[in-house]
C-alpha positions as CSV (number, residue, x, y, z in Angstrom):
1,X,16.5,-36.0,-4.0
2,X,12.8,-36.3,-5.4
3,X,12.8,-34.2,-9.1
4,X,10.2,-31.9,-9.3
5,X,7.3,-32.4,-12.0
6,X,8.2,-31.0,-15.5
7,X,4.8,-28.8,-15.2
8,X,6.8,-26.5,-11.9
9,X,9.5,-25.5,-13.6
10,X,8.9,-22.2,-14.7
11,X,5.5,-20.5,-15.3
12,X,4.5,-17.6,-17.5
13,X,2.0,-14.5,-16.3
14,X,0.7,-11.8,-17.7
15,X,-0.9,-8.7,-16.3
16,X,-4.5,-8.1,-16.2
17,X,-4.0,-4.6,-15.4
18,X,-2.3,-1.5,-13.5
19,X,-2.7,0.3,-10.4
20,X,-3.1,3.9,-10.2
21,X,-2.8,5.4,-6.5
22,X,-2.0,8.3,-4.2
23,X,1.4,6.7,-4.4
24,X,3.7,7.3,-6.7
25,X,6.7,6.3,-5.0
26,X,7.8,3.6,-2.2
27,X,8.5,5.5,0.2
28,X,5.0,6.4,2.7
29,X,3.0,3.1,1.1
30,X,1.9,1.7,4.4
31,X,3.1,-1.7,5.0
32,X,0.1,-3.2,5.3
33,X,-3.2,-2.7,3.3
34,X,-6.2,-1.0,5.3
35,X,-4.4,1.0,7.4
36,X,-4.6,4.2,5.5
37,X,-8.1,3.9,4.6
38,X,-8.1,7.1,3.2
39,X,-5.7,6.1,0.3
40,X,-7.3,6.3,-3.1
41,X,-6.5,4.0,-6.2
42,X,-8.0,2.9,-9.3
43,X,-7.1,-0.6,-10.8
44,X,-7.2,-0.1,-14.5
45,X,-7.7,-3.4,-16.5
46,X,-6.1,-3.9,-20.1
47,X,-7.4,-5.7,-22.8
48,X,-8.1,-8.5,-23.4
49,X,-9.2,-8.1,-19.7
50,X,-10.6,-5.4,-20.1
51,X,-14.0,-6.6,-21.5
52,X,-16.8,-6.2,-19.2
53,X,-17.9,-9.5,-18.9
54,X,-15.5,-10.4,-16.8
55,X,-16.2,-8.4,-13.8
56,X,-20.2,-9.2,-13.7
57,X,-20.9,-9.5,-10.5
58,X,-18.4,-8.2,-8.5
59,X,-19.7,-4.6,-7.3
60,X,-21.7,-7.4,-4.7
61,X,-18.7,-8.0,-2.6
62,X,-17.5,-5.1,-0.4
63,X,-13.7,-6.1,-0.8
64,X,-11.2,-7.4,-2.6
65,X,-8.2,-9.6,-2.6
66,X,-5.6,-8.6,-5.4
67,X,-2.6,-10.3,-6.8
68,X,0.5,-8.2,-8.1
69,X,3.5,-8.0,-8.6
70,X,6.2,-5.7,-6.5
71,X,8.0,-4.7,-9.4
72,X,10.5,-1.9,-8.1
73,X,11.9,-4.9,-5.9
74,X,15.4,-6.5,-7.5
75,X,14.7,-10.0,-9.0
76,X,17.2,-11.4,-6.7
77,X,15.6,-12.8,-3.5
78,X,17.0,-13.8,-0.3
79,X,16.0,-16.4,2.2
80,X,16.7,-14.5,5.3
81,X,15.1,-10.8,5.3
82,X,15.1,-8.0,8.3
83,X,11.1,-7.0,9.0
84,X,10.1,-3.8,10.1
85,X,7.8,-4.9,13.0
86,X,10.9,-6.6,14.6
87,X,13.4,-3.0,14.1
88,X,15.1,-3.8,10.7
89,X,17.8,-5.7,12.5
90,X,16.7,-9.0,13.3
91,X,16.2,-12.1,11.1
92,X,13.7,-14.3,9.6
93,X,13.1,-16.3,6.6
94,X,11.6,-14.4,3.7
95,X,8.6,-17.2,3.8
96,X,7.9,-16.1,7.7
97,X,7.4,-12.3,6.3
98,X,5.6,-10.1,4.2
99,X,8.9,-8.6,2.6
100,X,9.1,-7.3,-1.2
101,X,12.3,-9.3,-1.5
102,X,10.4,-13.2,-2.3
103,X,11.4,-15.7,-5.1
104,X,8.9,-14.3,-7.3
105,X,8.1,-10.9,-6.1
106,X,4.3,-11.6,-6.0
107,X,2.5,-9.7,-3.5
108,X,-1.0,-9.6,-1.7
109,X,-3.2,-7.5,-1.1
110,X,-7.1,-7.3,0.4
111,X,-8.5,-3.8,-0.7
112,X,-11.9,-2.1,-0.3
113,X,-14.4,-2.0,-3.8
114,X,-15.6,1.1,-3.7
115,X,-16.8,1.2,-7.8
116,X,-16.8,-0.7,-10.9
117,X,-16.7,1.9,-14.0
118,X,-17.3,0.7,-17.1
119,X,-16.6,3.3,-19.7
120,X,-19.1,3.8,-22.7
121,X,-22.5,1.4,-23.8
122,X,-20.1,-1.0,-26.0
123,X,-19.2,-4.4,-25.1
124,X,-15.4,-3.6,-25.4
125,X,-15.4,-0.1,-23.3
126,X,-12.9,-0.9,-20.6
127,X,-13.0,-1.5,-17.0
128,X,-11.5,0.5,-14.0
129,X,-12.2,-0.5,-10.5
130,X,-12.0,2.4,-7.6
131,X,-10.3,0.9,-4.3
132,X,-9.8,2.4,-1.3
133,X,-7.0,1.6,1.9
134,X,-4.9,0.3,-1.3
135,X,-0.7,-0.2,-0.4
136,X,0.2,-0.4,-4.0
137,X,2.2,2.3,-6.0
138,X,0.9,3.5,-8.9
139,X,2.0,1.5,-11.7
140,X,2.4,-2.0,-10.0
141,X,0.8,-4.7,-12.6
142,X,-2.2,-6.6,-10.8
143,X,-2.0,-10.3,-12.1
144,X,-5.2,-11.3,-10.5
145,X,-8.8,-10.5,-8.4
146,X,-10.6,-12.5,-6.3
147,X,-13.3,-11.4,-4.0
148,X,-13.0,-11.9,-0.3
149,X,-14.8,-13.8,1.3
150,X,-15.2,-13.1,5.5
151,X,-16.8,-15.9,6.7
152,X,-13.5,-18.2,5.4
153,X,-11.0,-15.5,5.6
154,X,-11.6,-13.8,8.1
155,X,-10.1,-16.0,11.4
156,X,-9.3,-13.2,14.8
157,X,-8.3,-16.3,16.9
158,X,-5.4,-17.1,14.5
159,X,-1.8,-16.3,15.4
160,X,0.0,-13.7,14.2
161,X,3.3,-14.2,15.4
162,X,5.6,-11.0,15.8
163,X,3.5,-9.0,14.2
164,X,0.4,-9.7,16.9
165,X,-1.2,-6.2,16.6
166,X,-1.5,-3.2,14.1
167,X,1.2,-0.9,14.7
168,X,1.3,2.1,17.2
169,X,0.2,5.3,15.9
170,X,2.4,8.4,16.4
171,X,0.3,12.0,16.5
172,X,0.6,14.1,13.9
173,X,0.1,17.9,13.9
174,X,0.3,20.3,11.0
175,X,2.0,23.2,10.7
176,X,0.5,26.7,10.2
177,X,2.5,26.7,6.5
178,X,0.3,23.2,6.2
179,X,-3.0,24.1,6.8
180,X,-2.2,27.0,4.5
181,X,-2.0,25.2,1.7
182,X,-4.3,22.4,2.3
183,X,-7.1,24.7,2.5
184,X,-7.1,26.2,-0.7
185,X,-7.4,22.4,-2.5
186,X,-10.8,20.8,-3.0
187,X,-9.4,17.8,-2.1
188,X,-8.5,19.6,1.4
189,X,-10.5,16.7,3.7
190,X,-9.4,14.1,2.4
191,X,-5.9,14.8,1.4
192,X,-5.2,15.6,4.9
193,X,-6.4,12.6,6.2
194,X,-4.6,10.5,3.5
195,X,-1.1,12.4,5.6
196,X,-2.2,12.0,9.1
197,X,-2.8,8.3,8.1
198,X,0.2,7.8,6.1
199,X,2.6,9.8,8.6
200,X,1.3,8.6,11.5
201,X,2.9,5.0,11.0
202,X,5.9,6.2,11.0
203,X,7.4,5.6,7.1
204,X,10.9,6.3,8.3
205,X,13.3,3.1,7.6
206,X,13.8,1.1,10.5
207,X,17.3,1.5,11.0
208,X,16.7,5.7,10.9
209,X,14.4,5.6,13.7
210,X,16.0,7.6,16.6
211,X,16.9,10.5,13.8
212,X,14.5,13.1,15.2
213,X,16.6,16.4,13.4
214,X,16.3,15.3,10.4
215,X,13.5,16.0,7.5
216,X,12.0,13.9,5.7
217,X,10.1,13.8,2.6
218,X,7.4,12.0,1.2
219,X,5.2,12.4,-2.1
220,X,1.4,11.6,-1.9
221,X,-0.7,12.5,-4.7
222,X,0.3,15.3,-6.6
223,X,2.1,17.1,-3.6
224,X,5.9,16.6,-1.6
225,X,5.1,16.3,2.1
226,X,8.2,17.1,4.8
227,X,8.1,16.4,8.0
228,X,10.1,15.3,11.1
229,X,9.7,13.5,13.8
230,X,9.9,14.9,17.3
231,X,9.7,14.0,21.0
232,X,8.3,15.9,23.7
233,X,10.9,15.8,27.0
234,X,7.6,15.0,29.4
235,X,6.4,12.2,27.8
236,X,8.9,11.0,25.7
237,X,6.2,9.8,23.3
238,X,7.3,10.9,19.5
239,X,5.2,12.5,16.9
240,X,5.1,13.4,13.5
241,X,5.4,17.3,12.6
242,X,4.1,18.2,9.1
243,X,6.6,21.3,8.3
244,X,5.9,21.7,4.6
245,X,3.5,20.8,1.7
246,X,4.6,21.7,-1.4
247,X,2.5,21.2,-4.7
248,X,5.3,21.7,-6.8
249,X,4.5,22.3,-10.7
């Protein structure tokens, strides 16, 4: 067996900076980026990456690609892992998915630039960059930006293997309770879209899929979401009932 070079052995990163998002826990991130477009986040950078020379020139490109780290995922990773798309029971290798669980939990992520604040008139006043469709809970560590590029990224004729289209959406309605309390925020608009977005994927786990009576419960911003998913006997087609919103303290 061939011995790898010295120089792949181990590697050391740092992190430029940190995500702060509508997200605040797993569970609702959409599993891809871009399809809740409506999801706000801030990437905050740190010094010494922090200094605004470094991001001259990018408010020119409309997107982003961004490297992080998922760093509520275990350290230990596993060659075989159970994707979503395919009903969280069947198989493939971790390198033919997008799962959390890889060798060195680094993620991907192409995001919309909405904004490139730099705080202050000195040359050390800090940088924060305002995304939009962003998948990333608040707190991951970003370890790098690039901008995208769509004439060599962008490729519609490539294949996509199991995962060949965006996922179905289900309807979601809101409850009388709901609209209640969405329409006394300022943030009414948009925070409802930012649900109907996030619940209309369906976040539920795979393997709880066919659970209709039970709530569930997810947090988005500053507020607890529950909901439950129901069927209707003519169609059979499920959707996504918003029972609750709860701003909590």
């Amino acid at each position: 067996m061939t011995r790898p070079p010295h120089s792949m052995e181990s590697y050391s990163m740092q992190p430029i900076g940190y995500i702060e998002s509508d997200f605040p826990d797993k569970f609702g991130v959409p599993r891809q980026p871009g399809l809740a477009a409506a999801a706000r986040a801030s990437l905050v950078l740190v010094p010494p990456y922090d200094d605004p020379l470094a991001v001259r020139g990018l408010e020119a490109f409309s997107h982003l690609w961004l490297t992080f780290v998922f760093h509520h995922s275990p350290a230990r990773w596993t060659p075989l892992v159970r994707p979503p798309r395919l009903g969280g029971n069947a198989k493939v290798g971790v390198f033919a998915s997008r799962s959390t669980h890889r060798p060195n939990r680094l993620g991907q992520s192409l995001v919309k630039l909405c904004g490139v604040d730099i705080g202050g008139n000195d040359d050390r006043a800090g940088v924060r960059l305002a995304l939009t469709g962003c998948d990333l809970i608040s707190g991951t560590p970003v370890l790098d930006i690039k901008p995208y590029l769509p004439w060599a990224e962008a490729l519609p004729d490539a294949r996509a293997g199991y995962a060949p289209a965006p996922p179905p959406q289900l309807a979601v309605r809101f409850s009388a309770a709901a609209e209640a309390t969405l329409a006394a925020r300022e943030d009414a608009a948009s925070l409802r879209e930012l649900i109907r977005q996030v619940l209309a994927q369906d976040p539920r786990p795979a393997y709880r899929k066919g659970a209709e009576e039970r709530l569930y419960g997810v947090r988005l911003r500053d507020v607890d979401v529950r909901f439950q998913v129901e069927s209707t006997a003519l169609t059979g087609r499920s959707g996504i009932h918003v029972i609750e919103i709860d701003i909590g303290n």
